[in-house]
C-alpha positions in Angstrom: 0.0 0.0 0.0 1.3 3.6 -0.8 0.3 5.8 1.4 2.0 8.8 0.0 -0.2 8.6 -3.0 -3.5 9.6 -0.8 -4.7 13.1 -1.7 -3.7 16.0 0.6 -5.7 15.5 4.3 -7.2 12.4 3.8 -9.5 10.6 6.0 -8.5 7.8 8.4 -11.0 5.3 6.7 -9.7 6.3 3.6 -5.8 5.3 5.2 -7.4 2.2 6.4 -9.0 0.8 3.0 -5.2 1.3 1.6 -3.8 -0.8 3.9 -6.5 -3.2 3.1 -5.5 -6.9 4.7 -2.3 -5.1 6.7 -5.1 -3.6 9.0 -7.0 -6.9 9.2 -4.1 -8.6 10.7 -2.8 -5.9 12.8 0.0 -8.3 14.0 2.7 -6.0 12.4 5.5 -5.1 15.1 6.1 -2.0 16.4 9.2 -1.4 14.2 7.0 -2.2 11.2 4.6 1.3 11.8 8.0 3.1 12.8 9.3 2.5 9.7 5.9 3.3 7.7 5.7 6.7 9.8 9.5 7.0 8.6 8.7 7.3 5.0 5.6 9.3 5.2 7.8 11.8 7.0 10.6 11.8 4.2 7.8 12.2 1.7 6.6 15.6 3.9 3.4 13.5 4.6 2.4 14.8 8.0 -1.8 14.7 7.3 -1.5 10.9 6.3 0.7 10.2 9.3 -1.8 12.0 11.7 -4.4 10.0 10.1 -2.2 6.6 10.3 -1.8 7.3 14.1 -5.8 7.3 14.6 -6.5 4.3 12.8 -3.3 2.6 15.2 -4.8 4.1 17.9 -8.7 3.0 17.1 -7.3 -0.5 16.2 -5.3 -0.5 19.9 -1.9 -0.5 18.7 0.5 1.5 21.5 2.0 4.2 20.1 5.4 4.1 20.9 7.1 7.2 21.7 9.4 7.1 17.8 5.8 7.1 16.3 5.3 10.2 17.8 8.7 11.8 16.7 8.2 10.8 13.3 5.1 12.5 12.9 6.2 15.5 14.6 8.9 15.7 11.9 7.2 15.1 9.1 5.2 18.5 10.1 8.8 19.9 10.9 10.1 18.4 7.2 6.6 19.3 5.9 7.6 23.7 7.3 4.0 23.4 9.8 5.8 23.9 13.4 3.0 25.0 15.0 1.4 21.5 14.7 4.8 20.2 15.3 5.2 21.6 18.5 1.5 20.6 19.7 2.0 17.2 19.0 5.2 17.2 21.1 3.3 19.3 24.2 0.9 16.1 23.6 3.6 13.6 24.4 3.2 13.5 27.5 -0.5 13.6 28.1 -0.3 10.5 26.2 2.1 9.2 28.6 4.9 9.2 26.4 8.0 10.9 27.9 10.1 13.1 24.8 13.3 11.8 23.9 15.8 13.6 21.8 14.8 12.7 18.7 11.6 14.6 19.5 13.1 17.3 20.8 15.5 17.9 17.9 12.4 17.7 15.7 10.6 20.5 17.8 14.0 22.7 17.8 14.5 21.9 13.9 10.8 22.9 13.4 11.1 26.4 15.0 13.8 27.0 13.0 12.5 26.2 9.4 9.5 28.3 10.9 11.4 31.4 11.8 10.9 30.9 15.5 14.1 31.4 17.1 12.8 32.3 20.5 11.0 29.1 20.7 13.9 27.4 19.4 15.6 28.8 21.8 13.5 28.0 25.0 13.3 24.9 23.9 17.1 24.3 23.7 17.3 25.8 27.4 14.6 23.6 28.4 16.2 20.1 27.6 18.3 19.9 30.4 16.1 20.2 33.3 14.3 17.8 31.3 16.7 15.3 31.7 17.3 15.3 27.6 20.5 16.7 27.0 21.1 18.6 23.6 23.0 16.6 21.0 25.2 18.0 18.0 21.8 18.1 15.8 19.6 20.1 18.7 23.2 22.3 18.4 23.0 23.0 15.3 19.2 23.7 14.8 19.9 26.6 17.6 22.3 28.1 16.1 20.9 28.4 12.7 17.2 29.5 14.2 19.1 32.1 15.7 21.2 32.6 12.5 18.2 33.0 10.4 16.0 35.2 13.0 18.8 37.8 12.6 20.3 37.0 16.0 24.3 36.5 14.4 25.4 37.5 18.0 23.5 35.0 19.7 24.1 32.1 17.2 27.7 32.9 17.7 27.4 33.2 21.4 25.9 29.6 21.1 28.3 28.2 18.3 31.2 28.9 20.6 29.6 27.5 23.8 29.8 23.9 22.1 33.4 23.0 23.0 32.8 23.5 26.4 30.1 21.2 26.6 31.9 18.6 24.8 29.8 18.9 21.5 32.1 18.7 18.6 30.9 21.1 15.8 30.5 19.5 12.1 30.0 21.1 9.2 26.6 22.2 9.7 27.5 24.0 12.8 30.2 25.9 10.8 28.2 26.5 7.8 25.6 27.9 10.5 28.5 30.2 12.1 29.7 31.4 8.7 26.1 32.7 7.9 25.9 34.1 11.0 29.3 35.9 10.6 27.9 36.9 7.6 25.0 38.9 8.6 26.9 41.0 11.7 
């Protein structure tokens, strides 16, 4: 079944007839809807994946919390933080706890959305959290701050990586040279 050929915001019975007999069995393991949520998020399919999470849900399959993270960047992939970052306030109510993946895809969504303040505040947030920012959550800083205008603070930030034992790659200096650029 290809899901990615459904129509733009289709309806969760119409995800269900696609699947057909994959529905019927509902046997698949967890893995197996990661991995379709996977490629509905590289194909910047964040309506089908929505829907593909109600039909799991209705059919009682636990929703694990990589489902999640997928679908909240497919709407990051897909440019739509604001439903990106209500998804991931969800998490928990759902009693799925965020992991970094999750939060990387919340950060990386503010800043293909122009948010760097949220971006922001959601990098300073991480820590008391218990998730601690990784190389990618870095990077997606810097650049939100990069591309809100903020050189100074996306500098401030790009320097601050050494010391906590994040080693910058070439994102993080293509972020710094943009930065650079603009003060």
């Amino acid at each position: 079944a290809n899901l990615c050929l459904l129509g733009k915001n289709p309806l969760a019975n119409t995800v269900q007839n696609q699947l057909g007999q994959i529905l019927r069995d509902w046997n698949q393991p967890s893995w197996w809807w990661t991995a379709v949520l996977s490629q509905l998020r590289h194909h910047k399919r964040p309506d089908i994946s929505v829907r593909l999470l109600e039909v799991m849900t209705n059919a009682c399959v636990d929703l694990t919390i990589y489902h999640l993270s997928s679908v909240v960047s497919a709407f990051e992939r897909a440019g739509q933080w604001q439903q990106a970052l209500g998804l991931f306030a969800a998490m928990p109510s759902m009693k799925l706890i965020p992991n970094v993946v999750s939060w990387n895809a919340s950060v990386s969504a503010c800043e293909k959305g122009g948010q760097w303040q949220r971006a922001l505040s959601l990098f300073a947030e991480m820590p008391s959290k218990k998730v601690y920012p990784n190389v990618i959550t870095w990077n997606a800083t810097v650049s939100a701050c990069e591309k809100g205008g903020q050189w100074q603070q996306a500098l401030r930030l790009f320097s601050r990586m050494p010391l906590k034992q994040i080693c910058p790659d070439v994102f993080s200096w293509s972020a710094a040279v943009s930065a650079c650029e603009k003060g």
